[in-house]
VEXLUMNU-42659 format. One record per residue (C-alpha): x, y, z. Coordinates in pm, whole numbers, plus 50000, padded with zeros to 5 digits. Layout:
XYZ ...
! end
This chain:
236394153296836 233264136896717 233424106296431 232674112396108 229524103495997 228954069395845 229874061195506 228054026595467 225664043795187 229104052094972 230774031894712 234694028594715 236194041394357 237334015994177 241174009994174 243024024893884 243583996193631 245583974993619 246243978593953 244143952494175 241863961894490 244123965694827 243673929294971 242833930995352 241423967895319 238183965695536 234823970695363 233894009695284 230644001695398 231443984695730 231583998996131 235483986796108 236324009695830 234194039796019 236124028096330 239774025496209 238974060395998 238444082696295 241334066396476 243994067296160 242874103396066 241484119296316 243924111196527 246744103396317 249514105096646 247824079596829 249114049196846 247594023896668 248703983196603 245903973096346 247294002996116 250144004495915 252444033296019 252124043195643 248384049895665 248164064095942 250624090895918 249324103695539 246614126495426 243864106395345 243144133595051 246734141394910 248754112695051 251604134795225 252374129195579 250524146295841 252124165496122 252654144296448 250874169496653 247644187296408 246754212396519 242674214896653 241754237696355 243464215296090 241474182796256 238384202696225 238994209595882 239734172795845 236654160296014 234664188595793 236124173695451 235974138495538 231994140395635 231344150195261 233844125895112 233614087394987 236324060395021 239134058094786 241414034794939 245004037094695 247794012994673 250194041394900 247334046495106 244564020095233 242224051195358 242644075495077 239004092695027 237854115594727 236114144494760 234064158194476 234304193994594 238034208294559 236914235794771 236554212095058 239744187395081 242214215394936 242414236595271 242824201895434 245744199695224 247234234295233 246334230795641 248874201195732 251534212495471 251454244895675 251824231295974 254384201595842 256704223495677 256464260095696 255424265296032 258144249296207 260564268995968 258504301896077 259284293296436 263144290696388 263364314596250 261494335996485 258884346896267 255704371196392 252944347696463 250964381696560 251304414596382 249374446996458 248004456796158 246654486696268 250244503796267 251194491895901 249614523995786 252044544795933 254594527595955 254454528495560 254104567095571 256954568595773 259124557295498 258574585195288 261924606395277 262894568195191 260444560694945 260144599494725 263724595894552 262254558894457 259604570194274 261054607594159 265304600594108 266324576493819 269424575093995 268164568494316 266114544194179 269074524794011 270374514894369 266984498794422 266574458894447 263554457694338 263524478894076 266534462693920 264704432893921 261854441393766 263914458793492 266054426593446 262614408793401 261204435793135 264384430292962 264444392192942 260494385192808 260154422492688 257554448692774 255024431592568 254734397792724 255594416493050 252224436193030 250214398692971 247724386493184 249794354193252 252634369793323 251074394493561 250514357193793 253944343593668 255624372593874 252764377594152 255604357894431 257744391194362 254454411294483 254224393194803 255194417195143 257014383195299 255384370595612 252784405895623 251014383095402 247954395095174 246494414095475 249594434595498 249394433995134 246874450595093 247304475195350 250594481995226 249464489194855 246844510294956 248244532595101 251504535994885 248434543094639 247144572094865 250874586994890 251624583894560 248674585194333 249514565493989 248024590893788 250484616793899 253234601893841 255734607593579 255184584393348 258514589993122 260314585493435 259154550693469 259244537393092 258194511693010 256524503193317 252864512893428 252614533793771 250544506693927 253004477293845 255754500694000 254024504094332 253034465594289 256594455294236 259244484394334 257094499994626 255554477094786 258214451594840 260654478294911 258254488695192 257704458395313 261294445495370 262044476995559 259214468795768 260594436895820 264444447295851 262514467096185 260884437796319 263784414796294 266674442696325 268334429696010 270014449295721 268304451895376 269624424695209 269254399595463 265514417095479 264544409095136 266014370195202 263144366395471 261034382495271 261274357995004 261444329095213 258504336595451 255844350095203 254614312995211 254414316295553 252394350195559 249644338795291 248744312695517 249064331395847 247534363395743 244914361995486 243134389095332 239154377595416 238904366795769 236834334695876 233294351695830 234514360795476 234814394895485 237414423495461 237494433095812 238834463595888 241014462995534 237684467295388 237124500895546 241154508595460 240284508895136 237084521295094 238574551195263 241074554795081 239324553094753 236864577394919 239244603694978 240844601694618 237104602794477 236334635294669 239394652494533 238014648494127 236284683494006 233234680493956 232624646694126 231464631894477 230704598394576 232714567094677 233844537394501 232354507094552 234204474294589 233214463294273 234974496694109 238184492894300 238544455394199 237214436894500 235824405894471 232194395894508 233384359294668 236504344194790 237944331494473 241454322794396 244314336394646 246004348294355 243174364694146 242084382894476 245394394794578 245744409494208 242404424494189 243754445694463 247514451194316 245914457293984 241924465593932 242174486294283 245924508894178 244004514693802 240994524493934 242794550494114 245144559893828 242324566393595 240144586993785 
! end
């Protein structure tokens, strides 16, 4: 691992009044500081006697402790974050550093909190760290016969987890606020597939979308919720904890526990865009999908274009481009 890059031409931030500058902090400007930064954060394991245990052990960003063993890829994030960043030294932490860009220091963050806390939870409890994503597809279309009395039998339906908890929900804020924008990302945790993550999550809602098309779906069957928010919250998650009941060889309800507890776990494992910032092959999942639906309109031919179905131009926010899928992708399909 190479040093960062010198930060002689930076200016520390002034300490937050009335709270007086750390006494015995070495110069930001100096070769000591450079020195004792790549050792403390960089290497935050190594042993160190000129360093307080404190200091060395936190994120020089968010001030949590770093995992005793990072991981290569959260270093190089580290070393990434810290070249564009200027000295902030903070009473808790004598080599804090700011970064102006949030986009830069917060996958730092999100990187060592992975690996401090949910990771080693992942591995006891035995947790995929590799799924086959190519199977999801049908493995999803398997569950069918399991799925149709969901979707078509009220009193099938009744028996459902899911759907009781969505209902409970409608009934506590009412349809209304239910149908709101905010409250669309206030219940977006009860979307999540558990550790499939948004990859799986989108895989999985895309093709529930393909076997059961919004627009043909009884609506009066399903008052007063929307198709797509029944797929989103009663389908999908279904799906997805019998998926996992497979994996794991659990029963339902013990199924929907690790789904709940592991969905954490997934959004950081298995991300929708990969590294080079695409859709991989979940971009051609749904392009096909949206192709085939297209075809099948009177009249019409074509394909949708990511735009139409609700896919982002950029990254964005997890959340906003996990529900431009859930949402923008399921209406574009139910109004066509």
């Amino acid at each position: 691992m190479t040093a960062p890059p010198s930060v002689r031409h930076y200016q520390a931030c002034p300490a937050p009044f009335p709270v007086s500058p750390i006494v015995g902090t070495p110069a930001p400007h100096s070769l000591e500081w450079n020195d004792r930064m790549e050792r403390c954060i960089l290497s935050p394991a190594s042993e160190s006697s000129d360093v307080a245990p404190q200091n060395k052990e936190l994120c020089p960003f968010c001030d949590k402790e770093l995992p005793s063993s990072p991981s290569l890829h959260l270093l190089s994030l580290m070393e990434r974050a810290i070249k564009a960043s200027v000295p902030c030294p903070r009473p808790q932490n004598a080599y804090g550093l700011r970064a102006h860009d949030m986009d830069l220091f917060l996958p730092v963050c999100q990187r060592h909190q992975f690996e401090q806390v949910i990771l080693p939870e992942a591995n006891a409890n035995h947790w995929p760290k590799d799924i086959d994503f190519s199977l999801v597809e049908a493995r999803v279309r398997a569950l069918a016969k399991e799925l149709g009395p969901v979707v078509h039998n009220v009193h099938a339906r009744t028996r459902n987890h899911f759907w009781l908890e969505l209902v409970g929900e409608i009934e506590m804020c009412g349809a209304h606020t239910y149908g709101q924008v905010h409250s669309q990302l206030a219940t977006f945790d009860k979307m999540r597939p558990g550790y499939y993550g948004e990859r799986g999550m989108a895989i999985i809602q895309a093709t529930l979308y393909d076997m059961f098309p919004p627009s043909q779906m009884d609506q009066s069957l399903l008052k007063p919720i929307q198709p797509v928010d029944f797929i989103c919250r009663v389908l999908a998650p279904h799906a997805a904890s019998q998926l996992i009941a497979s994996d794991l060889d659990l029963s339902t309800t013990q199924a929907i526990t690790v789904l709940r507890k592991s969905s954490d776990y997934g959004a950081a494992m298995f991300p929708l865009c990969t590294e080079r910032g695409d859709f991989d092959d979940v971009d051609v999942l749904l392009h096909g999908y949206a192709r085939r639906r297209h075809l099948k309109l009177e009249g019409k031919s074509g394909v949708y274009t990511g735009v139409e179905m609700g896919l982002p131009h950029n990254h964005g926010v997890r959340i906003g481009r996990s529900l431009a899928i859930s949402v923008h992708f399921g209406r574009s399909l139910a109004t066509s």
